[in-house]
C-alpha positions as CSV (number, residue, x, y, z in Angstrom):
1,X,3.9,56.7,32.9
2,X,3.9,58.7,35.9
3,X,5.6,62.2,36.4
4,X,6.6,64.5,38.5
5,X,4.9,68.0,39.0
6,X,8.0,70.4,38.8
7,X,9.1,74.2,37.9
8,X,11.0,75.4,35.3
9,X,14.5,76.3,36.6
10,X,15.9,75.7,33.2
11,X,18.3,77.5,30.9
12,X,17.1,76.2,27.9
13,X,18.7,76.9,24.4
14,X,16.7,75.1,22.0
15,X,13.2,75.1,21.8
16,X,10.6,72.6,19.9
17,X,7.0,73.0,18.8
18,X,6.5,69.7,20.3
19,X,8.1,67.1,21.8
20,X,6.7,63.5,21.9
21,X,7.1,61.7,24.7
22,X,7.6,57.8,23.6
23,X,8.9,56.4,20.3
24,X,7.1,53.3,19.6
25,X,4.3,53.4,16.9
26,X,2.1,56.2,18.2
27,X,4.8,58.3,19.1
28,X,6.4,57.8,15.5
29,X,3.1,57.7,13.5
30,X,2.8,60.9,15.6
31,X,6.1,63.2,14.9
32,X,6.3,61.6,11.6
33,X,2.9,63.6,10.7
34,X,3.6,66.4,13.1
35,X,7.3,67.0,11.1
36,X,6.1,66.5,7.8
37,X,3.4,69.6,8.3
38,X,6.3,72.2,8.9
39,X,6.5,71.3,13.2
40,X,10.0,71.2,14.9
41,X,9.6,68.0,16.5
42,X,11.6,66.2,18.8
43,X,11.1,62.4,19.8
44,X,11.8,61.6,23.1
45,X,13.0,58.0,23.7
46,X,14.4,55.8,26.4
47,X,17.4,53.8,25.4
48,X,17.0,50.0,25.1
49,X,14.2,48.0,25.0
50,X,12.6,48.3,28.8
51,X,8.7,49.8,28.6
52,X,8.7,49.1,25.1
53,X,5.9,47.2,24.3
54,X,6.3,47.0,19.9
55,X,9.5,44.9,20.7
56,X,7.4,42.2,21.4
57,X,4.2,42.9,19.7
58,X,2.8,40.3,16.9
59,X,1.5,42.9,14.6
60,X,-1.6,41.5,13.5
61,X,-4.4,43.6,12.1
62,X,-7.2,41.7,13.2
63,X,-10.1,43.7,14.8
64,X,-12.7,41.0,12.9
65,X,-11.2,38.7,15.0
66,X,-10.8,40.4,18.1
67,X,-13.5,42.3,18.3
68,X,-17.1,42.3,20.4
69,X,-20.4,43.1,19.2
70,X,-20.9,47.0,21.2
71,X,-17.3,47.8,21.1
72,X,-16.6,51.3,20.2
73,X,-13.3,50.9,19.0
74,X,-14.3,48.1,16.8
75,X,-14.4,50.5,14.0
76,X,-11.9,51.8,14.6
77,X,-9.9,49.2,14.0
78,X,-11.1,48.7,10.7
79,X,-10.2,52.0,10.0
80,X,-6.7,51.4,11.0
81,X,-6.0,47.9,9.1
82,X,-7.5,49.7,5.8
83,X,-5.2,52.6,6.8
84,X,-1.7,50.3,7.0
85,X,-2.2,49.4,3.2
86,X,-1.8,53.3,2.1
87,X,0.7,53.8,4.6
88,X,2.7,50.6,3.9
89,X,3.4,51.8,0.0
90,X,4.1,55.8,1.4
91,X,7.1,54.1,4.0
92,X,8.5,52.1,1.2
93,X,8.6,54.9,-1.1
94,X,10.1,57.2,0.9
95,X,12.6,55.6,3.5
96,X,13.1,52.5,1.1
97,X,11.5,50.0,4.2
98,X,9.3,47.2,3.9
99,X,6.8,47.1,6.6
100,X,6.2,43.6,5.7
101,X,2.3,44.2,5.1
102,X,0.4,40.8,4.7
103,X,-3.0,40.8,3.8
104,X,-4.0,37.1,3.6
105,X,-7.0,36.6,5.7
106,X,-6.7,35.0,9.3
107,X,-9.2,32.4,10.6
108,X,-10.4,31.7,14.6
109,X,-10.8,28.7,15.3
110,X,-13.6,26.6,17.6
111,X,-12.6,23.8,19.7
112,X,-16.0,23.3,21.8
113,X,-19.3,24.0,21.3
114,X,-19.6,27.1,23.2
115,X,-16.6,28.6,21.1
116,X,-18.6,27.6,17.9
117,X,-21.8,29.4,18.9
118,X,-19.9,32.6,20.1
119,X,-18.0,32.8,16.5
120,X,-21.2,32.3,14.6
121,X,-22.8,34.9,16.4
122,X,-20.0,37.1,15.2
123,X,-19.9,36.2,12.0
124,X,-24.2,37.0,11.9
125,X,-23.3,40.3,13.0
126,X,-20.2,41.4,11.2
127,X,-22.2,40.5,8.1
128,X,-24.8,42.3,9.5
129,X,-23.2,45.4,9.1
130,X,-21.7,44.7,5.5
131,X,-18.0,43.3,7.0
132,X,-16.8,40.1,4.8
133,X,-16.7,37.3,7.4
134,X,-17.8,33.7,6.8
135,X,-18.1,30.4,8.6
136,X,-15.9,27.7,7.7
137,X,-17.3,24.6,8.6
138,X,-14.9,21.8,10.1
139,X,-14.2,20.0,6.4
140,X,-13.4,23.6,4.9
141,X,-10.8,24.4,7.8
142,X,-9.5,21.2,7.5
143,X,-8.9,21.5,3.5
144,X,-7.6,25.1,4.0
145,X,-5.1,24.4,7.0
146,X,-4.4,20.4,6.3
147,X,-1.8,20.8,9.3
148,X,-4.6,21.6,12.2
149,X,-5.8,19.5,14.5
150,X,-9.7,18.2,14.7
151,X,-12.5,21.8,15.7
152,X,-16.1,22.5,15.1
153,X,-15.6,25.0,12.3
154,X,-14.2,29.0,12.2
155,X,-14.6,32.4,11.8
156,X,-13.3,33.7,8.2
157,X,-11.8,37.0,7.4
158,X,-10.2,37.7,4.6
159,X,-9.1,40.7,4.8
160,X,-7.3,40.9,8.4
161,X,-3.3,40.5,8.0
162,X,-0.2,41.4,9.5
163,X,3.1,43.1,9.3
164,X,6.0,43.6,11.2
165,X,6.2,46.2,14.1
166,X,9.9,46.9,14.5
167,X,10.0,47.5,10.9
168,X,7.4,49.7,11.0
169,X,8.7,51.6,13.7
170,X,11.9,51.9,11.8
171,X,10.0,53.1,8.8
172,X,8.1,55.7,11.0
173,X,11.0,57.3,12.5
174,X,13.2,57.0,9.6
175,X,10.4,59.5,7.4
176,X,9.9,61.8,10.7
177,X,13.6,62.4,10.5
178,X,14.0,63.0,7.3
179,X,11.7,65.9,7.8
180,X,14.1,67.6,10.4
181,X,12.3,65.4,13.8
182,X,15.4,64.9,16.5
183,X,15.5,61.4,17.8
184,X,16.9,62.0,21.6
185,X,17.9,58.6,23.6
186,X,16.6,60.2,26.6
187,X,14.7,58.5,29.5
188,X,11.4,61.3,30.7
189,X,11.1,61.9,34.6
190,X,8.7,65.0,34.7
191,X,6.9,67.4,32.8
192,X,8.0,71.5,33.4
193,X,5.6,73.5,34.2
194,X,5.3,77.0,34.5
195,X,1.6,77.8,36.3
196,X,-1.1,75.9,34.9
197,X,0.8,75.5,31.7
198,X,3.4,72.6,30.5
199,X,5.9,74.2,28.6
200,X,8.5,71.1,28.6
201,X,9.8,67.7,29.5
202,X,12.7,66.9,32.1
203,X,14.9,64.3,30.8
204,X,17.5,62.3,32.7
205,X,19.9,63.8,30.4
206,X,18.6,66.8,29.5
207,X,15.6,69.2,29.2
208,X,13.5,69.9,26.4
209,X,11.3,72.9,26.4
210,X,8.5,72.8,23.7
211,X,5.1,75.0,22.9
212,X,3.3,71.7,23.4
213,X,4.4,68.2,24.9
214,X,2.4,65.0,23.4
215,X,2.5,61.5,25.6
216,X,3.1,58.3,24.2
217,X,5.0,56.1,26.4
218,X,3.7,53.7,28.7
């Protein structure tokens, strides 16, 4: 998202602590912790479903699968998919929704040779580092998903999963509201400065001063 650099020229009759710019999952996960430690949040969001990528999103928690030997965010991701099975149990209890968490392993599969060697090298490594990943070979995928076509064998890990992103979205928001955030269908143009210092967002509809101003939106 790109803004404009612009002054305040703003009479502005409500002030925030902070608002978030973007209401998808960071933006939610965000005000939904920022509200629920005393903050006076708001949570800007565009109307509709333009620039907003969760919509379409598959939810999966799979950064065994996804992830490359070296990358940084690899754990990360672990981190994060542990994370959802806390958080999935908290968003139920207290806004009643199901995040549809599923936790029942996910499995990549090798077509050709080269794909074979590349997932056996990260299973070595995963297991290197004391992750739970195995090899399947091409009788054990078979037995395990009867309705796949012929492969060479697959990566194994048990614990990746799933769940559903506008759901969890939902939940998110639902919780930060509950603890006094403002959800504000409003589409972001610039940020208002005043020197060096951001001390709000313009809005197509409105302005929204705030101490501090966090970006989430793509």
């Amino acid at each position: 998202m790109t803004f404009q650099k612009v002054s305040s020229v703003f009479q502005v009759a409500e002030m925030y602590d902070v608002v978030v710019v973007g209401g998808g999952v960071i933006g939610a996960a965000c005000a939904r912790e920022l509200a629920r430690s005393g903050r006076r949040v708001a949570i800007l969001d565009r109307d509709g479903e333009r620039g907003q990528a969760w919509h379409a999103s598959a939810g999966m928690l799979a950064p065994q699968i996804e992830g490359r030997q070296g990358d940084l965010l690899f754990d990360l991701g672990l981190a994060g998919r542990e994370l959802y099975c806390e958080l999935a149990g908290q968003l139920k209890d207290e806004t009643g929704v199901d995040i549809g968490l599923w936790r029942g392993g996910s499995a990549a599969v090798a077509l050709e040779e080269s794909e074979a060697a590349d997932l056996r090298s990260k299973v070595a490594w995963q297991r290197q580092q004391g992750h739970l990943c195995d090899w399947l070979d091409a009788s054990e995928v078979r037995e395990r998903y009867p309705w796949l076509g012929p492969c060479l064998g697959s990566l194994w890990a048990p614990h990746e999963g799933a769940l559903d992103p506008v759901r969890l979205v939902q939940a998110l928001r639902t919780d930060a509201i509950s603890h006094q955030a403002a959800l504000v269908n409003d589409d972001a143009v610039a940020l208002d400065r005043r020197g060096d210092r951001v001390v709000g967002v313009i809005g197509r509809r409105s302005h929204y001063a705030a101490a501090q101003v966090l970006l989430a939106a793509a």
